[in-house]
KELO-372275 format. One record per residue: x, y, z of N, C-alpha, C in turn. Coordinates in steps of 0.1 Angstrom, whole numbers, plus 2048, in hexadecimal, padded with zeros to 3 digits. Layout:
<rs>
XYZXYZXYZ...
</rs>
This chain:
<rs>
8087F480080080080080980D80081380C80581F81680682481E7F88278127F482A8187E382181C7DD8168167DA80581D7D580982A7DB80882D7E880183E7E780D8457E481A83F7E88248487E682484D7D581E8427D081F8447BF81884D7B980B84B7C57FD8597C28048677C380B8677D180F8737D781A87B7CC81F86F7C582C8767BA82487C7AE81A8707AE81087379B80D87E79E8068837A67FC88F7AA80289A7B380B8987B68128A37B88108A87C88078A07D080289F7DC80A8A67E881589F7E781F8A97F08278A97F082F8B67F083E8BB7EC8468BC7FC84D8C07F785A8BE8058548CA80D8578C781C8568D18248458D382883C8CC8218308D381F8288CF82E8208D582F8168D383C80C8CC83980A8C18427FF8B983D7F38B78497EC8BD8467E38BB8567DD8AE84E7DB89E8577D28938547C689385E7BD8938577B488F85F7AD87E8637AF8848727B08758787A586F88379F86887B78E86288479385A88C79E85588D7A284788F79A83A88B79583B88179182F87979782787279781B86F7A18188657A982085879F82684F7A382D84A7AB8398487A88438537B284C8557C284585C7BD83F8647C683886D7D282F8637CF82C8547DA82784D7E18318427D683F8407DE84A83C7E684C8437E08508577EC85285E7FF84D85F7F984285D80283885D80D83884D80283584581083883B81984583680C85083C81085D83581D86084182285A84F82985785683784C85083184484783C83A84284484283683A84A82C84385482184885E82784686483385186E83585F86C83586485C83986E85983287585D82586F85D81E86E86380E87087180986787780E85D88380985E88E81A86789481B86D89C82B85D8A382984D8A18328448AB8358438AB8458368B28488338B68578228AB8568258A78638188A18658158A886E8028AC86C7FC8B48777F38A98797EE8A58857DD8998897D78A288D7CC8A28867BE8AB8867B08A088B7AA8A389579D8998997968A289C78A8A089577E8AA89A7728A18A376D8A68B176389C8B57588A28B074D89E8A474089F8A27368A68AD7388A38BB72F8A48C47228998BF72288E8B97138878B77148798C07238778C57258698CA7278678D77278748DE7278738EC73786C8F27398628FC74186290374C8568F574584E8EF74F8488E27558528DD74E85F8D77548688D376286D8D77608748E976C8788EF77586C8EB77485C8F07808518EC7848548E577F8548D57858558CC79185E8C978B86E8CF78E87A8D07A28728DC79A86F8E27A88698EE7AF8628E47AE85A8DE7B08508D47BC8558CA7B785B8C57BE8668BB7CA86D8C27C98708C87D287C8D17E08708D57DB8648DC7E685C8E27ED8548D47E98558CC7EE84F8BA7F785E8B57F18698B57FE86E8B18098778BB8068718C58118738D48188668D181785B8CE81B8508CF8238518C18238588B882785E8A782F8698AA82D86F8B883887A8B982F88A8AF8228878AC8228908A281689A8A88178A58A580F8B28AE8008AC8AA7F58B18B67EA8AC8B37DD8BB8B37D58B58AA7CB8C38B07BB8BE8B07B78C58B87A48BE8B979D8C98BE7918C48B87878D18BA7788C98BC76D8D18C67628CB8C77598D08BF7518CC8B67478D58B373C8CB8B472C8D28AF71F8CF8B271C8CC8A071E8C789971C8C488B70D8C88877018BE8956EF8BE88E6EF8CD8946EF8D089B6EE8E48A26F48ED8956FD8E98927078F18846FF8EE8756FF8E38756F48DD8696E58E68696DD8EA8736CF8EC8756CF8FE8746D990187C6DC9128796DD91586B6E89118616EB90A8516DD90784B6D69028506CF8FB8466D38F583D6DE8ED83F6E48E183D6E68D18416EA8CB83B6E78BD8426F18B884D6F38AD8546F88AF85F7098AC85B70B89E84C71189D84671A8A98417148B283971A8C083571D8C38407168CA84971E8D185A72C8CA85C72D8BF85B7348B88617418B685B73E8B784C74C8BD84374C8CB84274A8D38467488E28457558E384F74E8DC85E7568E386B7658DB8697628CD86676F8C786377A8D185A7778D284D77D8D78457828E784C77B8EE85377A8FB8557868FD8637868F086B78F8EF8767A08EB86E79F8E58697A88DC85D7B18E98587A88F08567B08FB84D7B190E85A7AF90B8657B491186D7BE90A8747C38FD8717D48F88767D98FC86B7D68F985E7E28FD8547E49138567DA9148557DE9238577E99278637E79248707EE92787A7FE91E8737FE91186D80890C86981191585F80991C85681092084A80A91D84080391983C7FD91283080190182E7FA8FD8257FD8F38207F28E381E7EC8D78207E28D381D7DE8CD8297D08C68247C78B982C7C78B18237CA8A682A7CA8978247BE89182D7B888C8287A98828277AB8778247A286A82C7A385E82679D85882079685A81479185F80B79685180278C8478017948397F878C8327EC78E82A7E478B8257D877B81F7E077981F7E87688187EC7628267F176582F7F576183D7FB75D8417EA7618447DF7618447D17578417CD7528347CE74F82B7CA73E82F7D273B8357DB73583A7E272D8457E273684D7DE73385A7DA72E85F7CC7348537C072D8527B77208507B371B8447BA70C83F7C07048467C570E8507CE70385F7D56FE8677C870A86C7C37088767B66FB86F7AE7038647AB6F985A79F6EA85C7A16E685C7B16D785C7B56D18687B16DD86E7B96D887E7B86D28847AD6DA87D79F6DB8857966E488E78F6F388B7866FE89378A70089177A70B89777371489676372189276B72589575C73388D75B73C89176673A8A07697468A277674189E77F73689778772F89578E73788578F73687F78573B87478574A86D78374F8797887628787887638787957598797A17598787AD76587E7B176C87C7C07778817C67878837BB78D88F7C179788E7B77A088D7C37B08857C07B98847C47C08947CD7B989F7C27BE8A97CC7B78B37C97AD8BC7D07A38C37CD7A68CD7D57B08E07D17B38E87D97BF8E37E37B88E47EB7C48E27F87C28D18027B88CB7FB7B18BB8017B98B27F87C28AE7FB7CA89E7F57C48947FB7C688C7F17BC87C7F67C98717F17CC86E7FD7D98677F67D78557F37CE8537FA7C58467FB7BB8417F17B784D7E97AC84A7E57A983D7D77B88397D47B68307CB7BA8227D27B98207DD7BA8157E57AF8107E87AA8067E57A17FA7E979F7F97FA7917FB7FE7917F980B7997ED8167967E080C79C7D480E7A97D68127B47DB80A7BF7DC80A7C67E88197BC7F281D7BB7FA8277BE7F48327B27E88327AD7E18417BA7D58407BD7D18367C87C88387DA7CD83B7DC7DB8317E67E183A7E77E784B7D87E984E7D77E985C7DA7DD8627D47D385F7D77C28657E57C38677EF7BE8577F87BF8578027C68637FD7D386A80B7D986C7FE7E087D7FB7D587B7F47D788B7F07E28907EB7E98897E77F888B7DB7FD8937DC80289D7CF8008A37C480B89D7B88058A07AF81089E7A48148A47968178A178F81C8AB77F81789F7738148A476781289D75F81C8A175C82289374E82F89574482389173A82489E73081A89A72582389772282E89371883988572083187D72582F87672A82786B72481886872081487071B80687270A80686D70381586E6F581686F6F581D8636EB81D85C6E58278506DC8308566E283A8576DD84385E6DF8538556EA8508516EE85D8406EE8578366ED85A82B6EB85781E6F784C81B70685381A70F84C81B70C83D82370B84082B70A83083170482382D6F482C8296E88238246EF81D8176F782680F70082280070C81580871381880F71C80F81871780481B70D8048237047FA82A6F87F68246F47F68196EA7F08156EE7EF8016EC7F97FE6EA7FB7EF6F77F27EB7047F27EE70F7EF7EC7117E57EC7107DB7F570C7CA7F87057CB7ED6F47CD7EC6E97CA7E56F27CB7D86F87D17CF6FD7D07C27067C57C07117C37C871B7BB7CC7177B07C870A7AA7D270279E7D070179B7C46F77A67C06EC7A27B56EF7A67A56FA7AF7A46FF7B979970C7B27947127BB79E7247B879B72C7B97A67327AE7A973A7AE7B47467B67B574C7BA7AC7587C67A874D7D47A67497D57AC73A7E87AB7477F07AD7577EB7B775D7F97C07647FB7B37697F57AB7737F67A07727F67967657F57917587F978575680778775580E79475481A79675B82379476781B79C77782679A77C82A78C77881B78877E82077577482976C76882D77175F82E76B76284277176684177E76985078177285377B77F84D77878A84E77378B85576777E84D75B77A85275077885C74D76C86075875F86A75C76E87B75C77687676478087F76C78988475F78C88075A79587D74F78A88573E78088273777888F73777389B73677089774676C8A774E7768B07507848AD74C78C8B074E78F8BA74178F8B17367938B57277858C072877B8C072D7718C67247728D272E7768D573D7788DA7437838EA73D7908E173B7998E87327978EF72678E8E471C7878EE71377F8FA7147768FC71B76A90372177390F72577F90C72F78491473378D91F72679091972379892171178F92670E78092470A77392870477193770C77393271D76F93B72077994A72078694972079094E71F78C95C71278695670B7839586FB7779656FF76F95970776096670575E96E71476596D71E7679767277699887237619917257669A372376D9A672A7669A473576C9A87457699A07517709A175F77199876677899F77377599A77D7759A378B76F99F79777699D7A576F9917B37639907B375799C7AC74A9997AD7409977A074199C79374399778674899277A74298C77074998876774198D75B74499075474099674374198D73A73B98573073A97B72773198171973B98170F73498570372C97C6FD7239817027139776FD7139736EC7169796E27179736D57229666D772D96A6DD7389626D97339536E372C9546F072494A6F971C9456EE7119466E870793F6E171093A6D371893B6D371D9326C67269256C97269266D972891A6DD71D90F6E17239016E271D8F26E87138F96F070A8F16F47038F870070B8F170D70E8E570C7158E27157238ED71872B8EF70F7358F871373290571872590C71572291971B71A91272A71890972D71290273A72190574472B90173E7358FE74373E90C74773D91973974192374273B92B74C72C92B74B72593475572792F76172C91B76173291976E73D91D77474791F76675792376B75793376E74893A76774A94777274394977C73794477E73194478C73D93B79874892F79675392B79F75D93C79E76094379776894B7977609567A075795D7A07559647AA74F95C7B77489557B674594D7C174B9427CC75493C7C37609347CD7599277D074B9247C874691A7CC7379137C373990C7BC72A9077B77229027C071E9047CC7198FC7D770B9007D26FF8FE7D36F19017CF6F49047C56FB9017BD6F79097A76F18FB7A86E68FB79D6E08EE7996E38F278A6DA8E37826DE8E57746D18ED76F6C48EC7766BC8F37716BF9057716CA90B77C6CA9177806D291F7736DE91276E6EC9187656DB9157596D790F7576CC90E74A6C591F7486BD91F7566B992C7516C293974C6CF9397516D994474F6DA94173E6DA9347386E093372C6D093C7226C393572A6B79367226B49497206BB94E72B6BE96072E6C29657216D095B7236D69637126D09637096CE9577086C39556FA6B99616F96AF9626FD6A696E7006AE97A6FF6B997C7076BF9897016B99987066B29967116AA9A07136B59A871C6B99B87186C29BE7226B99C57306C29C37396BA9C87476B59B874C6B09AE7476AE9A374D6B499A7506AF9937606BB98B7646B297F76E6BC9757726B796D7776BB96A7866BD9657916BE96679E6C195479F6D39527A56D39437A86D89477B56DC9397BB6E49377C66EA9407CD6ED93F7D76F994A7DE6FC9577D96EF95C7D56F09697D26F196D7C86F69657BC6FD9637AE6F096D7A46F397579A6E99797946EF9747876E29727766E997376A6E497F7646E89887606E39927596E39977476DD99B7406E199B7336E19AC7336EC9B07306F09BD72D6F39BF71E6EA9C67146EE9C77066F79BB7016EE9B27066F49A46FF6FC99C7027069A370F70D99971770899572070B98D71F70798473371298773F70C98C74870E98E75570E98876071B97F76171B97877271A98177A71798178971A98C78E7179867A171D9887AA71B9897BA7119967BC7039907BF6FA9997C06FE9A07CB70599E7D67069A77DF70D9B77E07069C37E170A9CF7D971B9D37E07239D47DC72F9D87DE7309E97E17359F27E87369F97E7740A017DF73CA0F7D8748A0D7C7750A167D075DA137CD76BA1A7D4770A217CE770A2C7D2771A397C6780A3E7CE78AA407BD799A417BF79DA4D7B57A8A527BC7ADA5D7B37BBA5A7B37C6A587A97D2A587A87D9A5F7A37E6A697A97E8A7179E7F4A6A7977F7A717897FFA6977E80BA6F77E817A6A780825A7277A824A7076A82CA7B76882EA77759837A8675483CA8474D83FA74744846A6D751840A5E74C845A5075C836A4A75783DA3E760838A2F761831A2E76C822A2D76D818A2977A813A2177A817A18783814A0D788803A0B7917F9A0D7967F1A0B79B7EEA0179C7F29F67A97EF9EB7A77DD9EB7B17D99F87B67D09F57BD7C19F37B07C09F67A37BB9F779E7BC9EE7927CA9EA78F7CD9DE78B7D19E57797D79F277B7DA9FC76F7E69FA7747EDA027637FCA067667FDA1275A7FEA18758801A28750810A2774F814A2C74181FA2D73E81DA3C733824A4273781FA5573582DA5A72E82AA5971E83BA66719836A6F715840A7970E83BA8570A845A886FB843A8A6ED849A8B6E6845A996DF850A996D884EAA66D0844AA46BF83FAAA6C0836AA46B383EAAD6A7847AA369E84DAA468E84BA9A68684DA9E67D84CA9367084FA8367485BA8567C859A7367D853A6B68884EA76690843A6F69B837A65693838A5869782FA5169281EA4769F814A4E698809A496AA80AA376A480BA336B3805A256B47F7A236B47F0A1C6AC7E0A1D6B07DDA106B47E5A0D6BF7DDA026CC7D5A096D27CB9FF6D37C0A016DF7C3A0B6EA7CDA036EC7D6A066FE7DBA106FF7DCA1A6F47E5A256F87DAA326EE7DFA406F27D9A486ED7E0A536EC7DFA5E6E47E8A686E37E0A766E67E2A806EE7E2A8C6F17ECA9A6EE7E2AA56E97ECAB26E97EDAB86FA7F8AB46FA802AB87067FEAC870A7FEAD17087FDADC7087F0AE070D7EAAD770A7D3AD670B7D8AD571C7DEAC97217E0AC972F7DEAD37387D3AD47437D1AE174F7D4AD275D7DFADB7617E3AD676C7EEAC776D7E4AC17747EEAB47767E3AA77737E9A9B76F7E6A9376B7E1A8A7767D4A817787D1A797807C8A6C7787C7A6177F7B9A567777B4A577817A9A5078179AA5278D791A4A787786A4578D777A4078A772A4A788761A48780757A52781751A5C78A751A67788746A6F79373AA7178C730A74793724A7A792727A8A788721A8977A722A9777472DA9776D734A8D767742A8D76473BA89753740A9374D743A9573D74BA9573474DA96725754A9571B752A9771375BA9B709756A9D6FA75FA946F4759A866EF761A796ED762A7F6DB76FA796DB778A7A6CE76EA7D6C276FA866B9767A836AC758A8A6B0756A906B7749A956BC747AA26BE73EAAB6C273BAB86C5733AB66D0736AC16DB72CABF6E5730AB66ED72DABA6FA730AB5709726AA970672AA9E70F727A95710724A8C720715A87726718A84734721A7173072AA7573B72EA6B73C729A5B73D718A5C744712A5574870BA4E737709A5D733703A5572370AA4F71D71BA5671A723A4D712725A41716722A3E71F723A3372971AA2771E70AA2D721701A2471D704A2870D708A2F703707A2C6F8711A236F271FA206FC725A1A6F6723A0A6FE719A0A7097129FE70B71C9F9713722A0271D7279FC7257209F97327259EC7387179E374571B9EE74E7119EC75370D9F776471C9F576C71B9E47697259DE7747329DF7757369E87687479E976974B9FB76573FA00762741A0F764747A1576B74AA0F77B74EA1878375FA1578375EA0877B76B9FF77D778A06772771A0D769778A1575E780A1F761790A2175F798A2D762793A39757791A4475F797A5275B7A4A5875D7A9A5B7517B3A657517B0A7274D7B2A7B7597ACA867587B8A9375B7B8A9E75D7B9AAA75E7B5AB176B7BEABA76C7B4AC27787A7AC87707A1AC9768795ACC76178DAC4759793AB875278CAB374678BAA374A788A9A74378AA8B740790A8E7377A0A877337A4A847277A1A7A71E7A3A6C72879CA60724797A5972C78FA5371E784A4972978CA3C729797A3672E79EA2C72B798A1D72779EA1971D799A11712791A1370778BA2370B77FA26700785A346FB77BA3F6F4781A496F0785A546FF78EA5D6F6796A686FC789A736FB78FA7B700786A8B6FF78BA976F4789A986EC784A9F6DD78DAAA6DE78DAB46EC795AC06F17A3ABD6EF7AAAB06F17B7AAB6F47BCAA86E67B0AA26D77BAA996CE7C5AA66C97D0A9B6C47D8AA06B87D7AAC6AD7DAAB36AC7D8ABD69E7E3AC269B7DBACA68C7ECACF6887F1ADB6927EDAE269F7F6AE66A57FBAE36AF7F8AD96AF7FDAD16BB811AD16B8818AD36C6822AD56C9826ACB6CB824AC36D682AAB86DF81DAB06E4820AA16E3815A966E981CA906EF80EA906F980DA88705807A76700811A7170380CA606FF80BA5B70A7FFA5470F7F9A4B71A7F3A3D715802A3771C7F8A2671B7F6A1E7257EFA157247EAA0D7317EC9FD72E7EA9F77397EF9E673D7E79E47457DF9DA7437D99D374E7E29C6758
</rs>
């Protein structure tokens, strides 16, 4: 079993030297032979073992044992220990969650307050080829696609599962083998969670009557599933790369022409990979929820939107689609002033300005990128700054006559409500010069008497 995981841990990249490993440890068989080997590879592989036990609060005085249990296994390992009590059905009912969820919530949430005080670094779970095998069954009931059925990954964030292609059988016999003691959660013994009922009844019942290999019909079958989800993952992600405008911790912008000329599955797939980018979590997205966001575009109707999960809105703005964290942000309004000619860096806004000044002759030649724009120098009143929007703030954009509210040019060049505020100005002690990325102000272009220009470009 030694070599197996050590082989996992190398394929997958599981753990590097030095690294912090908080394991979590039930004292069950299972954890109890992660403990144990992830103890025999440090031979190998120089890391830190942390033992992590959480007591449930549902088992009363077995519970504390176990809890005692744990503690004298990695004192007897020499290896630092940590435990915490919590109330999982109390935690679950406040949640409105199930007692199961509570119960990986608090685990995972304690797990990752040792690695913080540690420094960073992971949780290992014992997490094995019948656990898999298990969880597919749940999904399967439930109702799940293809990523649904790639079940547990070997390494998900900061959760390594270094076990997980180990056969239960092979677990309980390197325990035999090497005399390992352990401890019985007898909740395990009862169908009392879903998991169990799959453990304890469904699981036999196939075995019997189906296929006696169900654990390794499964594994290869997630293997598949994983493998994929994975390719189609990657693709979706390039797709989305492609039709993304704009993007930012509480929105995302998706050019709705360039979205409908994809799969419908592939546009399924990015409105997932931007509701995970501002949200940090598909937890409640269902498939009927990502459906209506897709059936939105279609319709096309600007101003309308639809309401999912966790706050999530989709909105159609002149034809793009709008992910967006419904919860109103407050807009943070900034003034910077500009050296120049010099190089400005603003990393609070995520600009950089790079500002010369030339003499305008015959061999001056303009660059017509996007990114950069040219000014008569001389037009300049005062000193140079960028800034967000104010209230009342005007122009007379390139090629035009007449003042212009800033708010209209706004909506005629159809830009979303949602990144308006997000747009640099480069301004004057009096004027807007530019609207950066879009046009300049009309007062500033080039002409024939123009002396000397002012050239401003920008970097995201």
């Amino acid at each position: 079993m030694k070599n197996k995981v050590l082989s996992t841990i190398r394929e997958y990249n599981l753990i590097e030297e030095n690294d912090n490993i908080v394991v979590g440890v039930s004292g069950g068989p299972d954890s109890m032979a992660l403990l144990y080997v992830l103890q025999e590879i440090r031979s190998l592989i120089n890391f830190n073992i942390h033992v992590a036990h959480v007591n449930h609060g549902v088992r009363g005085e077995d519970a504390k044992s176990d809890q005692l249990f744990v503690e004298k296994i990695a004192k007897k390992l020499n290896l630092p220990y940590y435990t915490k009590n919590v109330n999982m059905v109390e935690y679950g009912k406040k949640k409105g969650i199930s007692a199961e969820e509570a119960g990986r919530e608090l685990r995972y949430g304690f797990f990752r307050e040792i690695l913080s005080e540690s420094g960073g670094g992971k949780i290992a779970v014992a997490h094995n080829m019948n656990d898999q095998a298990e969880t597919l069954l749940m999904r399967f009931l439930r109702g799940t696609g293809i990523d649904g059925l790639k079940g547990m990954d070997f390494i998900t964030q900061d959760i390594i599962r270094p076990v997980l292609g180990i056969d239960r059988k092979e677990i309980e016999a390197y325990i035999d083998n090497n005399k390992i003691e352990t401890v019985l959660d007898k909740t395990n013994l009862e169908p009392i969670y879903s998991r169990n009922k799959i453990r304890l009844e469904l699981m036999p019942y196939i075995k019997e009557n189906f296929n006696p290999n169900i654990v390794s019909t499964l594994w290869r079958m997630s293997r598949v599933s994983s493998m994929d989800s994975r390719f189609l993952e990657e693709f979706s992600e390039g797709r989305y790369n492609i039709i993304v405008k704009s993007q930012d911790k509480h929105s995302i912008i998706l050019d709705g022409e360039k979205l409908l000329q994809e799969h419908r599955s592939i546009q399924q797939r990015i409105i997932r990979h931007s509701i995970l980018k501002i949200n940090g979590s598909l937890q409640g997205i269902t498939e009927t929820q990502i459906s209506s966001v897709i059936n939105l575009l279609m319709n096309s109707d600007t101003g309308k939107e639809v309401h999912l999960s966790n706050n999530i809105v989709g909105k159609i703005s002149y034809g793009d689609l709008i992910i967006k964290n419904d919860i109103e942000k407050e807009v943070k309004k900034y003034l910077y002033r500009l050296k120049f000619p010099g190089f400005n860096d603003l990393e609070d806004i995520g600009y950089s300005f790079n500002i010369e000044i030339f003499p305008m002759d015959d061999g001056f030649t303009m660059n017509k990128g996007t990114n950069i724009k040219y000014f008569d120098l001389d037009m300049i009143r005062g000193n140079l700054a960028v800034r967000n929007r104010l209230d009342g703030d005007r122009l007379i954009p390139f090629g035009m006559r007449g003042t212009k509210k800033l708010k209209d040019y706004f909506i005629d060049e159809k830009v979303p409500k949602e990144t308006r505020d997000k747009i640099p100005l480069i301004v004057d002690d009096e004027n807007i010069l530019w609207v950066v990325g879009y046009r300049i102000n009309d007062l500033y272009k080039i002409t024939k008497k123009t002396k000397r220009i002012l050239s401003i470009s920008y970097n995201l």
